[in-house]
N, C-alpha and C positions, 0 to 999 in steps of 0.2 A: 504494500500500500504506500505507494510515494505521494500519492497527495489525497489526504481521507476526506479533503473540504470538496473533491470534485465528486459525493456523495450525498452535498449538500452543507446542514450546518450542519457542526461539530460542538462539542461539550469539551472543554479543556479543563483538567480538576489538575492543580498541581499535588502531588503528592510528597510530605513532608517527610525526613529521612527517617523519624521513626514509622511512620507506615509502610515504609517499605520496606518489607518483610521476604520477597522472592528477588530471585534475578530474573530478569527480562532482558530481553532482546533489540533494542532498538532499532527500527525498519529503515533510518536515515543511513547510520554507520556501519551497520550490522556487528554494532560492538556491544556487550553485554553492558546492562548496568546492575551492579552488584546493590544486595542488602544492603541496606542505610543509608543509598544517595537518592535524595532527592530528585523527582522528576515530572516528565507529566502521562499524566493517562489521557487519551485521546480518543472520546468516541461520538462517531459518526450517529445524529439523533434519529436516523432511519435505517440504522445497520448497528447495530448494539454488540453485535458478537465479531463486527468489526476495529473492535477497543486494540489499541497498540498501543506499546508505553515508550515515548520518546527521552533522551536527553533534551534535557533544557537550551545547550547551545546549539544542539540539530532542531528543536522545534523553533525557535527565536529565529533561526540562520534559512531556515527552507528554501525564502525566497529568493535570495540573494546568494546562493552558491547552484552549482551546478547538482546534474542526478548525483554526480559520484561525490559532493561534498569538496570541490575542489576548486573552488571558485569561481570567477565568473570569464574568466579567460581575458577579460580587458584590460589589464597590466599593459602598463606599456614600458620597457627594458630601457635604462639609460645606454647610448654608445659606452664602451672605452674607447680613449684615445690611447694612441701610439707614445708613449717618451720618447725623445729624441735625447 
């Protein structure tokens, strides 16, 4: 589920680190978020069994990075110059 709002609205409950009691999986990074961090539960108000539990900085960040989480690719590189 890369983006749960194209199912409509969503329900965002942050969940505080003592309630978080499992580890989850997070659909942004696909990187675990262990017992006792803080994060969000996310569920789709027309798809309920669609609930995924995000990190904070991947749910914050969604729109403005890329699928793979790796920014937006518009950087733009300074030259080096040559020392003479």
């Amino acid at each position: 589920m890369d983006d749960p709002e194209a199912y409509g609205d969503v329900d965002v409950r942050f969940l505080q680190p003592y309630q978080a009691t499992k580890t989850y999986l997070c659909p942004n990074c696909n990187r675990d978020i262990p017992p006792g961090t803080g994060h969000y539960a996310v569920v789709p108000v027309e798809a309920p069994d669609l609930r995924r539990h995000w990190h904070r900085g991947c749910w914050d960040g969604r729109k403005t990075r890329g699928a793979a989480g790796g920014g937006t690719g518009t950087k733009k590189r300074k030259k080096s110059r040559k020392r003479r």
